[in-house]
Every structure is written in structure tokens, then in C-alpha cells.
VONU-452428 format. One line per 5 residues: number of its first residue (from 1); their letters; for each residue x, z, y of N, C-alpha, C. Coordinates in pm, whole numbers. Example, Ala and Ser with C-alpha at 12.3 -4.5 7.8 and 13.67 -1.06 7.14 Angstrom:
<recs>
1> as> 1319 780 -569 1230 780 -450 1320 780 -330 ~ 1285 708 -225 1367 714 -106 1290 787 3
</recs>
This chain:
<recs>
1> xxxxx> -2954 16873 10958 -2902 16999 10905 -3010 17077 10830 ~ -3105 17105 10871 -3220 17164 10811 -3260 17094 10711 ~ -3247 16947 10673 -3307 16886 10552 -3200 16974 10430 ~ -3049 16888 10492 -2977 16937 10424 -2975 17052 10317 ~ -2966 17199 10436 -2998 17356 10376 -3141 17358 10284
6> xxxxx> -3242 17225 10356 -3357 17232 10236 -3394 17217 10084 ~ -3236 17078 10088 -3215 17075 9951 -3166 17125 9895 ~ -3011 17199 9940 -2953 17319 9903 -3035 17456 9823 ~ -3134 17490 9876 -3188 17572 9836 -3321 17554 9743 ~ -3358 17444 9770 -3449 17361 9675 -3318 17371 9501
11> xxxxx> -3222 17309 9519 -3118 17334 9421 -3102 17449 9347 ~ -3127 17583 9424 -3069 17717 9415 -3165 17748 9322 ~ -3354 17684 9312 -3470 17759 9263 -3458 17892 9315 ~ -3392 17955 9443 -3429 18077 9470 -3489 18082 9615 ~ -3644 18203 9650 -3621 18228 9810 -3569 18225 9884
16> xxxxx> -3429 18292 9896 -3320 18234 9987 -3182 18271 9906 ~ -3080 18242 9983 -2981 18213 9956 -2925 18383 9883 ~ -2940 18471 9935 -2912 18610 9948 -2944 18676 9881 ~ -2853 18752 9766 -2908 18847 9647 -2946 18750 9536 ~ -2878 18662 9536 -2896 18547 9381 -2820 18571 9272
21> xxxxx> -2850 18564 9135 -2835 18594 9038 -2832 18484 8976 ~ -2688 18428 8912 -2742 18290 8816 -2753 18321 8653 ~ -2786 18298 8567 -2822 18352 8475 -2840 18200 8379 ~ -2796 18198 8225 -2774 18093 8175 -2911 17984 8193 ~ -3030 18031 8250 -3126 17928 8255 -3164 17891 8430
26> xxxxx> -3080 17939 8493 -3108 17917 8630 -3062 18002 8674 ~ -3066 18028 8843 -3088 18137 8902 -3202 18224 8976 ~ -3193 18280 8946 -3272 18427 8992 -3256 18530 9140 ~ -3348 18600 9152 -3322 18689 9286 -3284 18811 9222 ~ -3228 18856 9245 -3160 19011 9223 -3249 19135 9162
31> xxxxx> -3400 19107 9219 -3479 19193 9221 -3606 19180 9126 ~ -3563 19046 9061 -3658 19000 8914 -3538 19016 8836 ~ -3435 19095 8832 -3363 19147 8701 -3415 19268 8623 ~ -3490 19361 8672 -3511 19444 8633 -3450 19568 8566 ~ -3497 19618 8457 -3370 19677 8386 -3268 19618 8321
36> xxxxx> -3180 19649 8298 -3049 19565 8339 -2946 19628 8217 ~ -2882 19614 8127 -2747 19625 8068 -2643 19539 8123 ~ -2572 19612 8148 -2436 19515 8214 -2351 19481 8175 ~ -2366 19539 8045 -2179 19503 7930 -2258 19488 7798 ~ -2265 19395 7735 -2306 19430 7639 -2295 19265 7543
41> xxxxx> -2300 19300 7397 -2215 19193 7363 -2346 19086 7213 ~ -2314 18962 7230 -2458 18884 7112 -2374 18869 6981 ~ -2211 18780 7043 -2133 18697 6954 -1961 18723 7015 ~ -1942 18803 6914 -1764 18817 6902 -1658 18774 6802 ~ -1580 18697 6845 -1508 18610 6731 -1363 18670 6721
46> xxxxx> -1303 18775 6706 -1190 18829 6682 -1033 18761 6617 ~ -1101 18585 6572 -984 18527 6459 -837 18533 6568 ~ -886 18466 6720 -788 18444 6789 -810 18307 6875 ~ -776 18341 6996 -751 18166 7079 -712 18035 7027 ~ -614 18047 6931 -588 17967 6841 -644 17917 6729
51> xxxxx> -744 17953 6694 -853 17929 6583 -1039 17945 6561 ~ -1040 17982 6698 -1179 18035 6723 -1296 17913 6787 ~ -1371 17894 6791 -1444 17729 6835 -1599 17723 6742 ~ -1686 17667 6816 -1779 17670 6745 -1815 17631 6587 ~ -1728 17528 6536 -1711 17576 6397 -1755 17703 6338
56> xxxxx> -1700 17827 6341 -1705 17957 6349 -1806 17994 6297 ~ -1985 17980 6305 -2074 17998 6293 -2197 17900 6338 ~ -2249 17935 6243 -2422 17869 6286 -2501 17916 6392 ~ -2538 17838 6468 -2643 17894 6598 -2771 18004 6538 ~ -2848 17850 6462 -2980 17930 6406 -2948 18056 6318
61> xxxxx> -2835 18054 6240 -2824 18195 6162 -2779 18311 6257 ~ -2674 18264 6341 -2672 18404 6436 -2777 18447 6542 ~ -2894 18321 6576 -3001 18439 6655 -3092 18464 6551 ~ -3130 18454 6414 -3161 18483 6343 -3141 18620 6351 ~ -3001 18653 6300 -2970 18789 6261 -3018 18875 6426
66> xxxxx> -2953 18845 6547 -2921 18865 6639 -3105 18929 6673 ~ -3129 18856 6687 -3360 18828 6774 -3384 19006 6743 ~ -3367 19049 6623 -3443 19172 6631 -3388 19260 6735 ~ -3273 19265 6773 -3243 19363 6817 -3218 19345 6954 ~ -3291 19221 7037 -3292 19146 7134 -3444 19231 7143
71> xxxxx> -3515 19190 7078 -3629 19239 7085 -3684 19363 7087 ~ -3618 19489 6996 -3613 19601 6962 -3532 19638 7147 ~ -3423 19607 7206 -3444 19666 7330 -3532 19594 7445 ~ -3574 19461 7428 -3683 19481 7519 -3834 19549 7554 ~ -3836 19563 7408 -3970 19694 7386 -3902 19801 7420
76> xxxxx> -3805 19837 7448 -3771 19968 7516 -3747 19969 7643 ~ -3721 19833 7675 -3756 19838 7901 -3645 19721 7891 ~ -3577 19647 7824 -3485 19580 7880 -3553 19473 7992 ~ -3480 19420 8041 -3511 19299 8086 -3448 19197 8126 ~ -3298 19273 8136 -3183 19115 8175 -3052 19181 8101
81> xxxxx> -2945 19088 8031 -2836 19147 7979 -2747 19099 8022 ~ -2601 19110 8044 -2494 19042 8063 -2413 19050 7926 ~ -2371 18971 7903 -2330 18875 7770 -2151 18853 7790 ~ -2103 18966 7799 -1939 18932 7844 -1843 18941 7731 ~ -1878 18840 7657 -1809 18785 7540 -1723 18661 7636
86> xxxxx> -1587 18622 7666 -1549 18536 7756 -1537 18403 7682 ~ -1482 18348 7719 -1433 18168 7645 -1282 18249 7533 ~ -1291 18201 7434 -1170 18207 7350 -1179 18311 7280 ~ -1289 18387 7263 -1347 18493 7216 -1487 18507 7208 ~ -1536 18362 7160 -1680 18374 7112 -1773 18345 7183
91> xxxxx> -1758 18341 7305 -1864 18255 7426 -1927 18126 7354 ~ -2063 18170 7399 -2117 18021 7320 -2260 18018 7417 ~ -2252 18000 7541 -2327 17945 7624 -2498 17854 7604 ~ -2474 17798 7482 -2616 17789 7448 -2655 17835 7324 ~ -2620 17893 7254 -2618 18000 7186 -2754 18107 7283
96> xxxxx> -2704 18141 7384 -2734 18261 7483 -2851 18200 7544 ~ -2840 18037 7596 -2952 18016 7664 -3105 18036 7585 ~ -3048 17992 7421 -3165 17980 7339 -3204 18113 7319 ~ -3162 18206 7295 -3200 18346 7261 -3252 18383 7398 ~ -3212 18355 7538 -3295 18382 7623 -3424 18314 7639
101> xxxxx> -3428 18169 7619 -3565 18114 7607 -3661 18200 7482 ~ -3598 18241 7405 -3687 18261 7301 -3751 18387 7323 ~ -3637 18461 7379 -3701 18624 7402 -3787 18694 7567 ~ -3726 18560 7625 -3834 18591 7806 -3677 18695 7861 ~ -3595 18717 7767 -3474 18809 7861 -3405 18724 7939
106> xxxxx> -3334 18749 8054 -3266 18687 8139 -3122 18759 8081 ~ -3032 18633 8039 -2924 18636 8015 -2817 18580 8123 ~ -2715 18649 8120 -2562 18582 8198 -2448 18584 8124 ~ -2434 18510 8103 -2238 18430 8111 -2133 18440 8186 ~ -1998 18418 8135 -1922 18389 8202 -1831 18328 8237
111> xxxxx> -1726 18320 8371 -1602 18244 8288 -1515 18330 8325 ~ -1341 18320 8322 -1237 18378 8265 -1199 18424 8153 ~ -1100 18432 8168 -996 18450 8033 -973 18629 7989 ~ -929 18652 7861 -915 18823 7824 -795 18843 7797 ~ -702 18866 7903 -576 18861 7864 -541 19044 7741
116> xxxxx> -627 19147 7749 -553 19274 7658 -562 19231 7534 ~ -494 19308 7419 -515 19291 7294 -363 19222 7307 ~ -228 19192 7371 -108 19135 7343 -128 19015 7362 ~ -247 18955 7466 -269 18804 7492 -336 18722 7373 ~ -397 18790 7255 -461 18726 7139 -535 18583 7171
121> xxxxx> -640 18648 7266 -791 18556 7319 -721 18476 7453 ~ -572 18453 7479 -607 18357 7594 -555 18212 7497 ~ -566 18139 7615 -519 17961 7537 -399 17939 7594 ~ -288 17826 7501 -205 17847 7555 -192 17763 7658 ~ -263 17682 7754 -217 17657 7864 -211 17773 7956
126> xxxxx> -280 17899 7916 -331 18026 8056 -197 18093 8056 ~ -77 18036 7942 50 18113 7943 172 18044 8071 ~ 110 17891 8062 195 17776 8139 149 17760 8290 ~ -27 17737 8321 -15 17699 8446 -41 17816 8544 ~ -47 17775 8651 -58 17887 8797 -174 17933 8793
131> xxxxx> -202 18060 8889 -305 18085 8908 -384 18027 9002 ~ -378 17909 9057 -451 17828 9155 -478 17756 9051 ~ -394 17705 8917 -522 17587 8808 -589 17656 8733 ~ -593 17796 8668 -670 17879 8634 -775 17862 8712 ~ -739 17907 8822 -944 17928 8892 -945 17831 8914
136> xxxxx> -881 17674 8923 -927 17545 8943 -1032 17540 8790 ~ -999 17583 8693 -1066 17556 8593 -1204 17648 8581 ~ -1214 17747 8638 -1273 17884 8653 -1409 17790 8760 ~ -1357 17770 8835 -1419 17692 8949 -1534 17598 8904 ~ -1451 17525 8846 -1519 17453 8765 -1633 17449 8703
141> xxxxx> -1601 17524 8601 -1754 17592 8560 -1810 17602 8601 ~ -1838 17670 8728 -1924 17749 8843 -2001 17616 8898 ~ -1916 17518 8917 -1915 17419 9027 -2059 17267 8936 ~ -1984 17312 8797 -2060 17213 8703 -2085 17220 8538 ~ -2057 17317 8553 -2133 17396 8415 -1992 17401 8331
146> xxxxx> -2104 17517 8194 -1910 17522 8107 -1971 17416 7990 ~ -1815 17329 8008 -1834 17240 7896 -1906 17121 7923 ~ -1998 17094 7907 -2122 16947 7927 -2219 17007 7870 ~ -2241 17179 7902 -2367 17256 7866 -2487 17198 8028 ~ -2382 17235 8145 -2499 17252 8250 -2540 17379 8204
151> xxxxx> -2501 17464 8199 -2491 17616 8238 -2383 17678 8259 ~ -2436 17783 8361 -2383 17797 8459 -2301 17929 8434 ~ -2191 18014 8514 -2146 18139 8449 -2206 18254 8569 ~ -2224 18352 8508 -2299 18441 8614 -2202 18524 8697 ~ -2082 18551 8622 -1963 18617 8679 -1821 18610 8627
156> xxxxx> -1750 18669 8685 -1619 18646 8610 -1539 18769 8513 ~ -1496 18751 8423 -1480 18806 8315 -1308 18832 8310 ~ -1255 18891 8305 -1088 18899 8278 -1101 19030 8178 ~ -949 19050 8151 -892 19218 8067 -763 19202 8127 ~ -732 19310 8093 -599 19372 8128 -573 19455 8026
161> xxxxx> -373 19480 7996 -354 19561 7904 -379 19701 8009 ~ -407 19818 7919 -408 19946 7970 -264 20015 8021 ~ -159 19944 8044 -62 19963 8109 -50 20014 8245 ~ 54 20123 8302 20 20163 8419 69 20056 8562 ~ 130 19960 8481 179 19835 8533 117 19677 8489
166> xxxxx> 153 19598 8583 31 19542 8493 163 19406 8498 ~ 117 19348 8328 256 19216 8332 214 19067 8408 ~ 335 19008 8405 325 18875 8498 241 18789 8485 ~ 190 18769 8373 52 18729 8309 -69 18776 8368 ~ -94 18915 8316 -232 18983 8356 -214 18969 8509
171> xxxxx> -120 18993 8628 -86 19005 8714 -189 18859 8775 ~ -171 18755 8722 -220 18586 8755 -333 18576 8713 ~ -372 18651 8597 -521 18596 8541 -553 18674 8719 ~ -537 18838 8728 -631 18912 8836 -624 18780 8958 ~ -474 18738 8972 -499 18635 9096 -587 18526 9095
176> xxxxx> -565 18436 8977 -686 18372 8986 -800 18434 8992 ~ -884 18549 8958 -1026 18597 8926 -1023 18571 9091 ~ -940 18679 9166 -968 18671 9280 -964 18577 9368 ~ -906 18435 9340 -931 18296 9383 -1060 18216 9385 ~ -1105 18254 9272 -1240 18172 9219 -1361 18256 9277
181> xxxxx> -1367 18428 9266 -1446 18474 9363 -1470 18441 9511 ~ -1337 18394 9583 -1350 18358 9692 -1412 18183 9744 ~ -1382 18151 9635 -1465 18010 9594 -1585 17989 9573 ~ -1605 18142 9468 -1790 18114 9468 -1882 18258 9453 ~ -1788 18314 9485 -1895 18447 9499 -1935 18533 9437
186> xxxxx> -1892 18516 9313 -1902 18570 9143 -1834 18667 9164 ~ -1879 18765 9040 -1809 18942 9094 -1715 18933 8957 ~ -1618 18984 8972 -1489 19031 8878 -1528 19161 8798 ~ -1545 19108 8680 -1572 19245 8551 -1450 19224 8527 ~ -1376 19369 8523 -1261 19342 8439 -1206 19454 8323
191> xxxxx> -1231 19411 8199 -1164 19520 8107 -1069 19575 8116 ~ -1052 19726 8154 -918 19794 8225 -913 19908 8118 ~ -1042 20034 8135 -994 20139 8063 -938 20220 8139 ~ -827 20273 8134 -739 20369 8247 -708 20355 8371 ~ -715 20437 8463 -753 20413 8613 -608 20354 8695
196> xxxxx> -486 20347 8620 -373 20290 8675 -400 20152 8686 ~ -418 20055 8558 -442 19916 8584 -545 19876 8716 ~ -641 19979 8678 -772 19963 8780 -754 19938 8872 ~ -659 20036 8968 -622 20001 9116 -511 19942 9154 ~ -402 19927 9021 -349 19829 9068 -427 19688 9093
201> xxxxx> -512 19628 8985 -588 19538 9010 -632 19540 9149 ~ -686 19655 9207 -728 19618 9308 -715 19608 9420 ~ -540 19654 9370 -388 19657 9506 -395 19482 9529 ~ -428 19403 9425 -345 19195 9371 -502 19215 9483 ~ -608 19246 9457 -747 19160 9510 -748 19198 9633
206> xxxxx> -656 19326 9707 -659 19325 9872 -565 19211 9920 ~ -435 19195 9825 -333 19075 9870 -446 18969 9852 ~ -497 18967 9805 -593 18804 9820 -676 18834 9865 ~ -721 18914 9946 -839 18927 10029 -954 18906 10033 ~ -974 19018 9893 -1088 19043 9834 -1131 19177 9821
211> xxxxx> -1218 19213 9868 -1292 19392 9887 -1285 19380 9707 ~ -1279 19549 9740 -1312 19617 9593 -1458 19618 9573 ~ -1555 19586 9678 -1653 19522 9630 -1718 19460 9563 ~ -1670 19378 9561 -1649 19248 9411 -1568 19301 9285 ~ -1548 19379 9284 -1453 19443 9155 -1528 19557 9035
216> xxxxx> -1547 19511 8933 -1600 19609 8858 -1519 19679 8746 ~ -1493 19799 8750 -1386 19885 8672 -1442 19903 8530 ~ -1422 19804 8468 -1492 19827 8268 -1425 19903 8215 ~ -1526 19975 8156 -1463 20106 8046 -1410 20204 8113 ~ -1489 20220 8268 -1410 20362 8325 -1432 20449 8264
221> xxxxx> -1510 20454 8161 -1517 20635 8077 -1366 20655 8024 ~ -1255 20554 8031 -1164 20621 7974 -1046 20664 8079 ~ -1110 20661 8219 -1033 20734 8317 -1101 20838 8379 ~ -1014 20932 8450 -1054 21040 8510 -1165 21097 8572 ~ -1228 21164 8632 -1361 21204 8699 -1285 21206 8828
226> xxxxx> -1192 21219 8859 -1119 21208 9008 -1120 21053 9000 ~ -1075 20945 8925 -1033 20846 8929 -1188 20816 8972 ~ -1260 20800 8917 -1359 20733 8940 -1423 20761 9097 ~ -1421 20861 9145 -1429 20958 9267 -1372 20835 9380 ~ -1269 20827 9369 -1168 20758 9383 -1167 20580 9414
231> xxxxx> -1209 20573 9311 -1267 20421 9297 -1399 20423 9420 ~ -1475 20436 9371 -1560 20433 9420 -1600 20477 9586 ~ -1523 20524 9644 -1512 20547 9783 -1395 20452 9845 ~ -1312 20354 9758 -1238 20253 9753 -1368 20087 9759 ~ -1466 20111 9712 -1573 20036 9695 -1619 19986 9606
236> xxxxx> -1505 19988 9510 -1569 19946 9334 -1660 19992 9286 ~ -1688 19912 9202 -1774 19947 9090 -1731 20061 8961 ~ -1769 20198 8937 -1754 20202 8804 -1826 20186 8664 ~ -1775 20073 8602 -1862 20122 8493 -1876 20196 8354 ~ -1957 20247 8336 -1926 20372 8197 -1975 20293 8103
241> xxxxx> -1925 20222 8033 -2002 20174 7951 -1986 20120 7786 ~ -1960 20256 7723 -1946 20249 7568 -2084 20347 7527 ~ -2167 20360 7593 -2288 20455 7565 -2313 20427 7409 ~ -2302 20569 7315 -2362 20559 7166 -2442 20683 7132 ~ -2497 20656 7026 -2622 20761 7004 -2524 20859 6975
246> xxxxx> -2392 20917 6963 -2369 21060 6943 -2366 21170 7038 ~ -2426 21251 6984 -2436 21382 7088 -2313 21403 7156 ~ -2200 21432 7124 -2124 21493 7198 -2080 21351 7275 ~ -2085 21252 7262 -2041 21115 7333 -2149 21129 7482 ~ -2297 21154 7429 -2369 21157 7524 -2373 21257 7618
251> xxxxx> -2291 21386 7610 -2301 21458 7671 -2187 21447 7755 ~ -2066 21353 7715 -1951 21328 7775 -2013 21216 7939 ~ -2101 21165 7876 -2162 21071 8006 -2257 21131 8078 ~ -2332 21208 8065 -2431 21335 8134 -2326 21404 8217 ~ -2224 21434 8172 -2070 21501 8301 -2054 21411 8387
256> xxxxx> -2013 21298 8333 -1956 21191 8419 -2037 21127 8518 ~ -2177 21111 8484 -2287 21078 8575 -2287 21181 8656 ~ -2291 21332 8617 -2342 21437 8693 -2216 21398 8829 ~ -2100 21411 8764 -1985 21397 8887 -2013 21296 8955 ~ -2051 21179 8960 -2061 21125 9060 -2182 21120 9139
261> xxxxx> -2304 21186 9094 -2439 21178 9115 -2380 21329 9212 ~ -2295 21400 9194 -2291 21577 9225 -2212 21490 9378 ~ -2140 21394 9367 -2057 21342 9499 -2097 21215 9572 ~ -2243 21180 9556 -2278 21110 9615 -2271 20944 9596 ~ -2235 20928 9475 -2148 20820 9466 -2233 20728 9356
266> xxxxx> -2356 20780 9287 -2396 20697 9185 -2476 20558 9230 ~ -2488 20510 9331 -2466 20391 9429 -2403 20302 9363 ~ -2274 20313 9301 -2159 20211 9266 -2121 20250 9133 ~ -2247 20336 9055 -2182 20336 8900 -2296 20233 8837 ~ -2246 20206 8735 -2291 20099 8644 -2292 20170 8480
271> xxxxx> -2408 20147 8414 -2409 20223 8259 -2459 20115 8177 ~ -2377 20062 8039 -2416 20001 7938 -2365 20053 7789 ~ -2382 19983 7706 -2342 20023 7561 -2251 19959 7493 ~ -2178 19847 7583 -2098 19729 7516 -2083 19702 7356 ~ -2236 19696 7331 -2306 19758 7173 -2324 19573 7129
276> xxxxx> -2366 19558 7054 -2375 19442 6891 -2309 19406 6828 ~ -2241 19361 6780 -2184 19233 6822 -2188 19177 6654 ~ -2268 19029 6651 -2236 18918 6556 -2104 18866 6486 ~ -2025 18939 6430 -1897 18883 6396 -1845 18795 6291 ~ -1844 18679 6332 -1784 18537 6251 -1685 18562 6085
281> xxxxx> -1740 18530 6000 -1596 18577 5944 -1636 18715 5822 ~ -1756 18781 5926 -1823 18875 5852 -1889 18872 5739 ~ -1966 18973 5636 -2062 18902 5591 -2222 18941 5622 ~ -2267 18874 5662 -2406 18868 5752 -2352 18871 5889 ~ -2259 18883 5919 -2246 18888 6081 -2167 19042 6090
286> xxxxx> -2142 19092 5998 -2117 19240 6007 -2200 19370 6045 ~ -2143 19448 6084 -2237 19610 6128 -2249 19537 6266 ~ -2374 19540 6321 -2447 19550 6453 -2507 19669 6486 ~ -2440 19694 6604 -2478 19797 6690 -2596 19785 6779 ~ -2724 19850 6750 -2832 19844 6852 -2796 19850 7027
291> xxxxx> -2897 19816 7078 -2888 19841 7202 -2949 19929 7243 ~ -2979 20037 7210 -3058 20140 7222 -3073 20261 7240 ~ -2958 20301 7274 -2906 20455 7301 -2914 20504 7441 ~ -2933 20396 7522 -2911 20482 7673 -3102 20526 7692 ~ -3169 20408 7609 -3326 20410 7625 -3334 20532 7561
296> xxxxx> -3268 20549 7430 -3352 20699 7356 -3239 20811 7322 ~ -3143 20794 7385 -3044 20937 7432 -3002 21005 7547 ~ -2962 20883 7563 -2872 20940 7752 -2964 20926 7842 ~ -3112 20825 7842 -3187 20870 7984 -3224 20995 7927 ~ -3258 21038 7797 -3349 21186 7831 -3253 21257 7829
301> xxxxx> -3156 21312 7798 -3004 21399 7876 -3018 21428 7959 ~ -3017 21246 8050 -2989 21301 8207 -3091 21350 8284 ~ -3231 21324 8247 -3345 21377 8284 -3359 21546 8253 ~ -3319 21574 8125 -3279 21755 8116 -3180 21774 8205 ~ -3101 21732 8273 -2970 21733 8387 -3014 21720 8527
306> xxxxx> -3124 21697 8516 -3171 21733 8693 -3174 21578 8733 ~ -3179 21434 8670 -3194 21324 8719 -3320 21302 8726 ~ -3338 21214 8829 -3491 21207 8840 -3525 21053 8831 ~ -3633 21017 8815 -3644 20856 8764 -3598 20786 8923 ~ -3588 20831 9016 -3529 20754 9094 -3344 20703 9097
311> xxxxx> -3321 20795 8988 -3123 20841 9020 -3154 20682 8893 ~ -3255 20656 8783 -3254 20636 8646 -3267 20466 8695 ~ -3300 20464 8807 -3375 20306 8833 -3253 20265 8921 ~ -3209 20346 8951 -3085 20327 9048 -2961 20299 8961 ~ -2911 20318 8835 -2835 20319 8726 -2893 20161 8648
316> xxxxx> -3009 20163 8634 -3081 20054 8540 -3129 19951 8636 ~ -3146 19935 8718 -3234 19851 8792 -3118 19766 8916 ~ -3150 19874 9027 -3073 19862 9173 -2930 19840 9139 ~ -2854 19918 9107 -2718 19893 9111 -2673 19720 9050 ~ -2702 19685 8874 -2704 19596 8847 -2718 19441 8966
321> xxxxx> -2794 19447 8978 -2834 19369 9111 -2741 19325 9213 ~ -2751 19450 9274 -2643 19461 9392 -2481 19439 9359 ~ -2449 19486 9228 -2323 19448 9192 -2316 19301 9153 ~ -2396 19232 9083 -2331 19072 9025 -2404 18985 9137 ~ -2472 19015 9236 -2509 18905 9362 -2445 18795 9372
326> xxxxx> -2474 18714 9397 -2365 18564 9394 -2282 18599 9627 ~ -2198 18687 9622 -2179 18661 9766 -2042 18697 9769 ~ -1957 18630 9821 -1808 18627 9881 -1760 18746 9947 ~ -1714 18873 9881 -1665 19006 9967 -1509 19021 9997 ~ -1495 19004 10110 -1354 18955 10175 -1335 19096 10236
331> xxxx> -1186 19076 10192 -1105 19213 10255 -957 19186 10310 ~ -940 19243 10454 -848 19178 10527 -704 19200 10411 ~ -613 19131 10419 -477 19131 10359 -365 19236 10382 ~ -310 19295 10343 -212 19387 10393 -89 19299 10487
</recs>
């Protein structure tokens, strides 16, 4: 038994099993992530599920374009990004590994499907089979890389329409997410937006008996300051994360931090810029959005706001971490 667990973890390349991070070139410990963006985007392909595939673009020309501004936020503190561009919408897995070899950043991937947007980005088998061959396929990945890359996905990725109901579709992608988490431990990002989908989502992940632990609420800036209140004493994650250099945008997230920082709760918030993006189709790739606004707007805001570099490392650093951990959070069933 002990050889066994020896190779196991010999496998893992990590100290121990606990607080692991897999990331497209291996895995990692939680606590060599450093500063951290959690949403944030290299390569987005908008044509559609039906037409989108590496065809699409050149590797070397998109980290070409891409490197400066990889670089431009790691001279500002970056140090690890999450890359939640999903499959059928521009995922390109070594694409990501190479721009991480090249730049020393620790990148993550993912798998699942994006069902908002009227189902554009899913494939059409995700319309036909169950949600047990979904995360059979989800699994997969996890289990043996996406594709015949041998890389690995760091978490799981879904959307939802912003509906206060959620349809029979989105309803199955959430079941599978929450199948495949319980399979391997991967935390559920899920594009929601308004705080109705949110908890319904996270009504489907108690029936499958999964803590809101594992659940991360994307794009909560476009729900309530109660909602989030809310969430988050539920156990989720919120994350705020359309951060842009405009003043009054930034001052909208200096409230929203303050409220949950004023209730105890900034523990379980999460802040990114869901900023670049390379678009196929474009010409040069289109308008790219820096990554750079929370480094040279919103931390000094929140620092005129009474945050102190401990609330700042706790937002950038700690939370990140603790939210995408590779560990199984089970919640009894109703």
C-alpha cells in the first residue's frame, strides 16, 4: 500500500496530495500560484460549435500577438491565469501550454461545455446524450488529457442562460458538471450573471450532492449585493469579474468589495477582468483588452477604501487557491 500511494504521488509531482492545482504543464500546490486572475481570456472563437476547430488560426501568430500582454501583466505581479475559453469556443490547450512555457506563467484549462448565448458553443451530441455521457466525456479529459494533448483541465467550465429558470439542457450540462466534480475534484466555474440561475444551479448541485463549495458564481457583478451576501454564506464562490479601467465601473467594484469585506465575507470573493481576447476571423486578432486594470485601478481604489494589503492578497493570492484545489466537496442530498 505505501509503494502504491508512493507512486501515486510521485505521478501528482506534488508534496502531497492536498491543495493541488493542475495547470496545463503539470500540477502545482496551491500556494506556488501566487497572484492569481481567475477569469480571464488568450483565444475566443465566436463563429460557432459548428464551424470553429483549429483551422481557425495560427498558433505562432496568436502568441505572437498575444506574449506582450502576457508579459505586460506579469511585470505587474501576475503569476498564474485561468484561461476559461471552454472546448467549442476556442480552447486550444497547447496553444496555452506554449505561452505558459514561454512566459514562466502558470496557466489552467478546462473542460465543459457553454451552454448561454441560445446554445451557439455546444456540439451537437451535448443536445442528444445524458448527463452521465457528458461527464463520461468531461471525465475523460481529467482522467487522460484533452484530445492526445496529455494536458490536463484545471477545472470545469459550463454557462447558463440568465434565465430565472434554467432549461432542460442547461439543467444537464449543471448535472453533469456536478458528476464529473464528484469524479475528480475540479471546481465548477459557471457563467451565470444574475443571482436566480445562480442558486438555482446550486439547488441541481445539492440534488447531486455537491456543496456550494465547489461552485463558482461568474459574473456576479451582475447580481445583487444581497445576492451575493447570500451566496456566499450558502458557501459559494463569488466572482466579480469584468474589472475595466473606467472610473465609474471601478468604483462600482470598490462598493461591492466594500459589502462583502463590510460582512465578513471576502473569504469567498474572487476578482478578475475576463479581459483579451484573440479573435479568429478578426483582423490582427481584433481589439485586445489588457490585463491590467485591477493592478493599476481597482487595487489603488480599494486601498483609498480602507483595504489593506492583507484584504489585497486575500482577493489575489489566498482565495484563488483555495477555490480551484483539486478536492471532492460533498453535500448531503435533500
Amino acid at each position: 500500500m505505501l509503494m502504491v500511494l508512493s507512486i501515486i504521488m510521485g505521478d501528482l509531482g506534488c508534496k502531497s496530495e492536498s491543495n493541488r492545482i493542475m495547470t496545463v504543464s503539470g500540477p502545482i500546490q496551491a500556494e506556488d500560484m501566487g497572484v492569481t486572475l481567475e477569469h480571464e481570456h488568450i483565444l475566443v472563437d465566436f463563429i460557432g460549435a459548428d464551424s470553429t476547430g483549429y483551422h481557425r488560426w495560427e498558433r505562432d501568430k496568436v502568441a505572437k500577438s498575444v506574449l506582450p500582454y502576457l508579459k505586460e501583466a506579469k511585470e505587474k505581479g501576475m503569476e498564474t491565469m485561468l484561461e476559461c475559453t471552454p472546448a467549442y469556443l476556442g480552447r486550444d490547450p497547447l496553444l496555452l501550454k506554449d505561452l505558459s512555457q514561454t512566459t514562466n506563467i502558470h496557466i489552467l484549462t478546462n473542460t465543459g461545455y457553454y451552454g448561454a448565448v441560445d446554445n451557439k458553443f455546444l456540439p451537437g451530441h451535448a443536445f442528444e446524450e445524458s448527463a452521465d455521457q457528458l461527464a463520461e466525456r468531461w471525465i475523460d479529459e481529467w482522467e487522460n488529457g484533452i484530445e492526445n494533448t496529455g494536458i490536463k483541465p484545471g477545472f470545469i467550465k459550463i454557462s447558463v442562460d440568465p434565465d430565472s429558470t434554467l432549461s432542460e439542457l442547461h439543467e444537464k450540462l449543471v448535472r453533469a458538471a456536478a458528476r464529473t466534480h464528484l469524479a475528480t475534484g475540479l471546481t465548477i466555474a459557471s457563467h451565470t450573471g444574475p443571482e436566480a440561475p445562480a442558486f438555482a444551479q446550486m439547488n441541481i448541485l445539492k440534488e447531486e450532492g455537491v456543496s456550494p463549495e465547489a461552485f463558482i458564481w461568474v459574473h456576479a457583478q451582475n447580481g445583487t449585493p444581497q445576492a451575493h451576501i447570500k451566496a456566499v454564506e450558502k458557501g459559494a464562490w463569488v466572482s466579480l469579474d469584468g474589472v475595466n479601467p473606467k472610473e465609474k465601473e471601478i468604483q462600482d467594484y470598490v462598493k461591492m468589495l466594500s459589502n462583502l469585506k463590510d460582512n465578513d465575507l471576502l473569504h469567498r470573493t474572487l476578482i478578475s477582468h475576463d479581459a483579451g481576447w484573440y479573435s479568429p476571423g478578426e483582423p490582427e486578432g481584433g481589439n485586445f483588452r489588457p490585463y491590467t486594470a485591477i493592478f493599476d485601478e481597482l487595487v489603488p481604489a480599494l486601498k483609498k477604501n480602507g483595504f489593506t494589503e492583507e484584504d489585497i492578497n486575500l482577493l489575489l493570492e489566498t482565495n484563488p487557491g483555495n477555490a480551484f484545489e483539486i478536492d471532492i466537496k460533498k453535500s448531503k442530498k435533500r
